[in-house]
C-alpha positions as CSV (number, residue, x, y, z in Angstrom):
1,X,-44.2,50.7,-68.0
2,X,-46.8,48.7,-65.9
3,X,-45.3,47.3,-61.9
4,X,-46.5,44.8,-60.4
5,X,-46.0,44.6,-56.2
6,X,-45.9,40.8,-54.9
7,X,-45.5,40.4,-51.0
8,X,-43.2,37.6,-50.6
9,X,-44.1,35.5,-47.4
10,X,-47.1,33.2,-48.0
11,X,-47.6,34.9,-51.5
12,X,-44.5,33.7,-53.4
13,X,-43.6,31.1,-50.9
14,X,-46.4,28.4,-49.9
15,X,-48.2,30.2,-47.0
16,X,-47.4,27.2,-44.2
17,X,-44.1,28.3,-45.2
18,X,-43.7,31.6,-43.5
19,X,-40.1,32.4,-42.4
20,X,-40.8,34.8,-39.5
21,X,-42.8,31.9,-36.8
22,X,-40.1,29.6,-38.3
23,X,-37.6,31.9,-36.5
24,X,-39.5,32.2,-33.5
25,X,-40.2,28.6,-32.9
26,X,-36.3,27.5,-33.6
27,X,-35.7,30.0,-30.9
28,X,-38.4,29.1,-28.5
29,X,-40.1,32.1,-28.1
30,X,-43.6,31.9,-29.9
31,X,-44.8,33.3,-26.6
32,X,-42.7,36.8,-27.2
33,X,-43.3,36.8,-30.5
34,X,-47.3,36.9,-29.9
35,X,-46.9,39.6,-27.4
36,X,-44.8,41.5,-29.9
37,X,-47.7,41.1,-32.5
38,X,-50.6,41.9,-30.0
39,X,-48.9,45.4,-28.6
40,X,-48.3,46.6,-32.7
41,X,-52.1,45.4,-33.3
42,X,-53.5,46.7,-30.2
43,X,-51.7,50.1,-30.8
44,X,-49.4,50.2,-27.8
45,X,-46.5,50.1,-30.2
46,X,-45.8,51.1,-34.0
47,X,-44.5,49.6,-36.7
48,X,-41.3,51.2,-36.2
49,X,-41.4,50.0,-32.7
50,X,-42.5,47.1,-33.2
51,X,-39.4,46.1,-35.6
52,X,-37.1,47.8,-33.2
53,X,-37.9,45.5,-30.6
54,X,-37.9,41.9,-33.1
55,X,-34.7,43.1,-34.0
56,X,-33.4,43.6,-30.2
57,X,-34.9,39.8,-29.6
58,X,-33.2,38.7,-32.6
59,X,-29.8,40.0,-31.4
60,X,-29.9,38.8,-27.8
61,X,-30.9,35.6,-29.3
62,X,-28.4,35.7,-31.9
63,X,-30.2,35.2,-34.8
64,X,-27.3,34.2,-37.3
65,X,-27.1,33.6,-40.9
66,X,-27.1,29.9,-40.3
67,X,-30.3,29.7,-38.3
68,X,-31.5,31.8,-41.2
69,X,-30.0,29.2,-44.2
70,X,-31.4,26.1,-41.7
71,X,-34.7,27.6,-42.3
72,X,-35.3,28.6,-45.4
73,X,-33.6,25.2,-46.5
74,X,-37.1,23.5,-47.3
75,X,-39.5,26.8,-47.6
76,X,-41.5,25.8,-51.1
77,X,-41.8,28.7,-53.5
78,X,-45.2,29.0,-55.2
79,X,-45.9,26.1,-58.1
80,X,-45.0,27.8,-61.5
81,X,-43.4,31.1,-59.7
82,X,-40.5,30.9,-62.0
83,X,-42.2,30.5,-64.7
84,X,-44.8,33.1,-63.9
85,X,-42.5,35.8,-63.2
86,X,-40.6,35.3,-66.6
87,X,-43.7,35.5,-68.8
88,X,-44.8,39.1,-66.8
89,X,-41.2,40.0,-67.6
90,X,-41.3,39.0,-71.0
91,X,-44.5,40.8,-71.4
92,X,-42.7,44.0,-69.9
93,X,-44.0,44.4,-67.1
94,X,-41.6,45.5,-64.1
95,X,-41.6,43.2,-61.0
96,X,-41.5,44.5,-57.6
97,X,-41.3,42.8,-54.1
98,X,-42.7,45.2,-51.5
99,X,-42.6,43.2,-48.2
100,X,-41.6,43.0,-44.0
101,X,-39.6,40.2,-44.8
102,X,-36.0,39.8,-44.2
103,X,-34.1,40.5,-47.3
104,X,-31.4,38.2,-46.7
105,X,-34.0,35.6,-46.7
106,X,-36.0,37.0,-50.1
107,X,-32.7,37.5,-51.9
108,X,-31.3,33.7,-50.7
109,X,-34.8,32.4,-52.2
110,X,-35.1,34.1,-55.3
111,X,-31.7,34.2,-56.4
């Protein structure tokens, strides 16, 4: 059987669309979220570290399942996504999402 890998944010959802600066704006802290980014892609931290220390924001913040389902309320999926991913079905291929995206979010989405 053939697999195909999609990414989810900003490759099945419209790229201006992206969940994770949606979180970081409705919490007003763009500014820690670009420090966050800088120290992973100038090596001072890991991935792992990295995500340990969004999810530490998150939880002083308290990043709730509301915030979550405000947000994602209007993200657009790709035109013809649905359709898409039926036909590569029907055709047998098995579909796979491989992404850093927050699952609750993908699953709440996709349905």
């Amino acid at each position: 059987m053939k697999t195909i890998i999609f990414d989810f944010d900003g490759t099945l959802t419209k790229k201006d669309n992206e969940i994770w600066r949606r979180i970081w704006v409705a919490l007003d802290a763009t500014d820690i979220d670009d420090i966050l980014y800088n120290k992973f892609k100038n090596n001072e931290i890991n991935g792992v570290e990295w995500t340990i220390e969004i999810e530490k924001e998150f939880i002083k913040r308290n990043v709730s399942k509301d915030l979550l389902n405000s947000l994602i309320s209007d993200i657009q999926m790709m035109e013809n996504l649905e359709f898409c991913l039926k036909q590569l079905k029907k055709s047998g291929y098995d579909l796979r999402i491989l992404s850093g995206g927050i699952d609750y979010v993908i699953k709440s989405l996709l349905k």
